[in-house]
Every structure is written in structure tokens, then in C-alpha cells.
N, C-alpha and C positions, 0 to 999 in steps of 0.2 A: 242259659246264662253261662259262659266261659269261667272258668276258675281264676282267670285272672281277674274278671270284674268280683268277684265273689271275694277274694283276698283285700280288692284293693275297698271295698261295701265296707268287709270285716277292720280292716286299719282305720278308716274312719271312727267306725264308731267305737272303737278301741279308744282311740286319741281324744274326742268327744269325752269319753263316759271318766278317761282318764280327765283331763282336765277339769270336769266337774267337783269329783272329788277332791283333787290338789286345789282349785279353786276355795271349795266348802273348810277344807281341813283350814288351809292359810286364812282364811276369814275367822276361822274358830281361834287359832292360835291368836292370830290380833285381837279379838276381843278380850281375850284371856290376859292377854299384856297391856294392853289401856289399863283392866280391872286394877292387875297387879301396879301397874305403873302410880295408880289413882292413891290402893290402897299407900303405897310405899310413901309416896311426899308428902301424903296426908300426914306421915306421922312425924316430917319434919319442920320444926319448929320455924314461923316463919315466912313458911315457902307455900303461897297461894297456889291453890288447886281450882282451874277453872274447869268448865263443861267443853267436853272435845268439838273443837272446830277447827277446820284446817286452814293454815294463815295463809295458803294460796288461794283463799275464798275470792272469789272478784264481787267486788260491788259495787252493785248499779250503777251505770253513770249516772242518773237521775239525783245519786247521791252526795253524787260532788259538787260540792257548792263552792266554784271560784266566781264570785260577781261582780270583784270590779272591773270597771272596763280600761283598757290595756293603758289608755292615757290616763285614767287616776294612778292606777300602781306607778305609772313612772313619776307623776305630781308627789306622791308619797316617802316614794326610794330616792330621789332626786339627788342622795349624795350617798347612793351606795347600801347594799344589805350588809349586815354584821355579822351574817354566817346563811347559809344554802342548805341548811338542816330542814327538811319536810317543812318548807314553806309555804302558805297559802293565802290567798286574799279573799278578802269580805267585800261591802257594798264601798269601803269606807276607811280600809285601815288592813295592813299586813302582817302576819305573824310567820312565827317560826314556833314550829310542836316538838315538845318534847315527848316523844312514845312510851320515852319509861317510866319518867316521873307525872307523867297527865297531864302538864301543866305547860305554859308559853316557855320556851328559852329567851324568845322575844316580841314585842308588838310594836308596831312602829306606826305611829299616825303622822299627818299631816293639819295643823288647825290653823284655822282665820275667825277672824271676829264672827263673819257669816254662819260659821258654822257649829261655835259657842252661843252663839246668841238666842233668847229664850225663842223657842216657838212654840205657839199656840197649836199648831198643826200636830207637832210631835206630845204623845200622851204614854211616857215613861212606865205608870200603871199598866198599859197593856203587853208590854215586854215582859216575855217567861223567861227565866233559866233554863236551859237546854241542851243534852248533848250535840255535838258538831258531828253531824253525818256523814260529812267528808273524812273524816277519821275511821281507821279501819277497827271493829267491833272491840277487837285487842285491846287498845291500847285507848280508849274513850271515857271518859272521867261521865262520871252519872250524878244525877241530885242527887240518890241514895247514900252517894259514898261521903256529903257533907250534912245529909240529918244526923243531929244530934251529937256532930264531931265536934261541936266549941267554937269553930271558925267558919269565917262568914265565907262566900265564893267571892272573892277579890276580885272587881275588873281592872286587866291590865290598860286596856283601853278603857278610858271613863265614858262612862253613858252619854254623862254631860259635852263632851268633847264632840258628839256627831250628834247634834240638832236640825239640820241642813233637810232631812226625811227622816218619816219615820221607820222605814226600811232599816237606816244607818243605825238609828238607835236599838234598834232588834236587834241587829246583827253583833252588838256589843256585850250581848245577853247569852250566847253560845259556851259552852262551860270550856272550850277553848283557847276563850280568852279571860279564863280566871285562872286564879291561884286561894290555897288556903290563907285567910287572916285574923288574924287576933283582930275580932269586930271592935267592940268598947275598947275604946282607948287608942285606937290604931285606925284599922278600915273606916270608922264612919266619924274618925274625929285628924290626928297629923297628918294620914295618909290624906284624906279628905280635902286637907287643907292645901298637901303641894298639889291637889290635881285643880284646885280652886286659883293658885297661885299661875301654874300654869296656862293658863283658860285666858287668866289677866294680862299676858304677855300677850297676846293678839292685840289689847289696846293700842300699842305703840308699836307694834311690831306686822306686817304685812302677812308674814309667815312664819307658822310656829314648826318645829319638827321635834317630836320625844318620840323617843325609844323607854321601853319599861320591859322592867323582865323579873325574873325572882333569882336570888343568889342561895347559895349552901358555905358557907364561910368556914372554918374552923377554929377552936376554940380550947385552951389548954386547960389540963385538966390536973388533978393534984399528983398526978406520977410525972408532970412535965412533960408531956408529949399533948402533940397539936392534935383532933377530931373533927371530923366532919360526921356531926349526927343530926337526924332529925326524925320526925314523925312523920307515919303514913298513916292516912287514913281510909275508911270503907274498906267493900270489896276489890276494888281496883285500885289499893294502893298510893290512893295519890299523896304525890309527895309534900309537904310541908314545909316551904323555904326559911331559912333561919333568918334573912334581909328580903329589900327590893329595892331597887333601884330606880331612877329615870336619869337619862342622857338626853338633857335638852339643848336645839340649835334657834336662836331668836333671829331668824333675817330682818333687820332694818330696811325702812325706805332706800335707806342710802348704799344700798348691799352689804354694808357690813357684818359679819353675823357674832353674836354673842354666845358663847357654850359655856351650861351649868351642870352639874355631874352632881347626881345624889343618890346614898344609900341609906336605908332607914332600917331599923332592928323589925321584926316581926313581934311584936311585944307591945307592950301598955305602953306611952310614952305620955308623959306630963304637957300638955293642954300647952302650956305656959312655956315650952321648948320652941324657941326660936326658929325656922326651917334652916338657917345659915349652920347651925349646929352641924347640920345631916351632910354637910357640902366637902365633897373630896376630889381630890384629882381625875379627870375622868381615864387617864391611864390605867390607875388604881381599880376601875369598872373592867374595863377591858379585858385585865389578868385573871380578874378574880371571875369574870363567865365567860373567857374563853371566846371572846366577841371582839370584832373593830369597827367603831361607831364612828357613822360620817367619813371614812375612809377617802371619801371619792370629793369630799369638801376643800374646797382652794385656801392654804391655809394664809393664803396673803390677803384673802378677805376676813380671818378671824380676828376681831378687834380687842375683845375677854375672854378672858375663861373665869367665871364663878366671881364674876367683877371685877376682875384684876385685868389691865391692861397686858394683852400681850410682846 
């Protein structure tokens, strides 16, 4: 064997045995710095420490659930989305995810009488609450993180509102398309009541369009200055909206279309409080979540707004 092949044997495994060790030591060093990084936030008040996983993780496509198919989304959108934030579709109805706070920015249905209408087919009992696997592990709101929080999982889409399969009605069960709610007195009684009020506009109406989403408001406090506070709950944080909203469009036979604008407090609300109460400008929605609803609607076919001739 030539001394050059012998030099060049020896540089290999020089280079080899070197990069072994540089390998091993940097591997040592990062683990020593997750530890430290771990122990360090830990002891900041506040600031969630999750289990290390890397947010370049890919997941499955098997995971991603977009199911409508491309001619309902446009039946649905039909006058425009209200923002292009981590948007996705179900069998039945479109949302927009919020990552940080776990919760909708928006959900936007489409309803007809056909599709309020009771069915015997659809069996609401067999619909679980369920993380949305389309959602990246991150950022995914769990049932653990509403045991035993006080508030109910709010569907922004009502269950009732996709009777049409029982697909549709699953699919409104996806944690998703909740938000935290003050149950008694709110979720299962006022709120209850505009998603019921709602439902009844398809009597008269051919097509219905709401938008719902949660708001963060702020609210002045005894030093006179304005706050946006709220509550998180579980391990994932999720956020607690101070209101919520719906932004509805009524199309008439006659194409006219009717828009109602409501925001309700997240709180107990008296039984005996009229919905007309809740009714505000829907500009006023707009500003306050950072959204433009119906954007793409021909405003020479708006006949009301909130009953009021326009």
C-alpha cells in the first residue's frame, strides 16, 4: 500500500471519528439546554411549558380533514370570507382558527329550511366532542382543557343548524368549532335562543348566511384606563372570550337581503332579555374582530340592516 493511500485511509478516519465526537458532544450540549431552557420557564409565572416537539413536525395527510366539496365552500363563502387566517372546511360549514387562543376567529354556515329541519336520520347523541386533527398538535384545544373549567364547549356552528347528514352534525362537534361559555344562563339558555331565532329565518327566507365568532372587548377599570382581560383555561390555554357575536345575511325570494349584527356578553343573561337588546351596528363587529363580513355582497340588494330600512 503507497503512503499516499495510507495518509489519505488515515484522514478519513480522522474526519469520521472527529465528527463522531462533535456530533455526540452537540447532542450533549442540546440536551443540557432544552433541560435548562425547561427548568428556566418553568419558574416563569404564567408561561406554559410544553413536552419538546418540533413545530416543523408534518402531519399526515390522512390528518387533514377539508371535506366540503369545492361547490358547497363556494354555496357557503358566496359573499366573501372575512379574513384568510388558517382557514378550513368541514362537510358543512367554514371556519377560520385561531392558533393562539384555540378557538374560531370565525365560522361561517350557510342554512335552508332543508337543512334545520328535524331529522329522524340524524342522532345528535351519537356526536362526541373532539379535537380537530387538521390542527397542528400545537395549537389544538383538548376536552381535558374544559373538564372541570365552569364553561361549557360553545358550538360556534350550532349542531342544530346541519341536520341535512349525520356527517354534518359530527362534524359541528370538532373542538374547533367551540369556544368557552358560561353554560346556565348563556350557552344552553340566550345564546340558545339567537341560534333557535336564527334556524326560524329560513321560514321565510330561501337562504340564511351567519357568521359567529368570539370577541375580546375591553373594559375600563378604576384607574381609567381601558383592558382587554380574560381567562385561559387547561393545559392548552385556551382562551375565554369576553362576548360573541353572529353576523347574519337573510336572502328573500325576492333577492333582497336582510343583515342583523349581534353581540352578547359571555355571562349569565336574564331569561327575560329580549334578543333586540344584543343588536348593534354590524360595522361596530367588524372593528372590534378585525373582520369584513359579506364584503363581496351587492349593497343595492341590502334592503335592512337590524330592521331598519336602508
Amino acid at each position: 500500500m503507497t503512503s499516499i493511500k495510507v495518509k489519505n485511509i488515515l484522514a478519513i478516519g480522522a474526519t469520521a471519528l472527529g465528527a463522531f465526537y462533535l456530533g455526540t458532544y452537540t447532542e450533549r450540549r442540546q440536551h443540557n439546554a432544552d433541560e435548562y431552557c425547561q427548568r428556566t420557564f418553568a419558574r416563569l409565572p404564567g408561561f406554559p411549558v410544553f413536552s419538546t416537539v418540533s413545530a416543523a413536525e408534518l402531519i399526515p395527510a390522512s390528518e387533514v380533514n377539508l371535506t366540503a366539496r369545492p361547490s358547497r365552500i363556494a354555496e357557503i363563502m358566496k359573499y366573501g370570507f372575512p379574513g384568510l387566517d388558517n382557514v378550513r372546511s368541514h362537510s358543512d360549514y367554514v371556519l377560520s382558527y385561531d392558533r393562539r387562543n384555540r378557538v374560531p376567529h370565525w365560522v361561517f354556515e350557510h342554512l335552508t329550511a332543508a337543512s334545520v329541519a328535524k331529522n329522524d336520520a340524524v342522532d345528535r347523541a351519537k356526536c362526541d366532542f373532539r379535537p380537530d386533527e387538521s390542527i397542528h398538535p400545537y395549537f389544538r384545544a383538548q376536552n381535558t382543557d374544559y373538564r372541570r373549567s365552569g364553561y361549557d364547549r360553545g358550538h360556534m356552528a350550532a349542531a342544530g343548524n346541519h341536520r341535512l347528514h349525520q356527517k354534518h352534525c359530527e362534524d359541528t362537534f370538532l373542538l374547533s368549532n367551540m369556544a368557552p361559555q358560561v353554560g346556565q344562563g348563556f350557552n344552553r339558555d340566550s345564546w340558545n335562543s339567537l341560534e333557535m331565532y336564527v334556524r326560524k329565518l329560513t321560514q321565510n327566507h330561501p337562504n340564511v348566511y351567519v357568521c359567529t365568532g368570539p370577541l375580546y372587548l375591553p373594559h375600563k377599570e378604576d384607574d381609567g384606563k381601558s383592558y382587554v382581560k380574560y381567562e385561559v383555561i387547561g393545559a392548552n390555554t385556551v382562551a375565554v372570550p369576553t362576548h360573541f357575536y353572529k353576523v347574519i345575511v337573510a336572502e328573500a325570494a325576492d333577492k333582497k337581503l336582510h343583515m342583523e349584527a349581534y353581540v352578547m356578553p359571555n355571562q349569565v343573561i336574564s331569561n327575560d332579555t329580549p334578543l333586540k337588546v344584543f343588536q348593534v351596528p354590524p360595522e361596530t363587529v367588524e372593528r372590534a374582530a378585525g373582520l369584513l363580513f359579506f364584503d363581496k355582497m351587492n349593497r343595492q340588494q341590502l334592503a335592512t340592516i337590524n330592521g331598519k330600512k336602508v
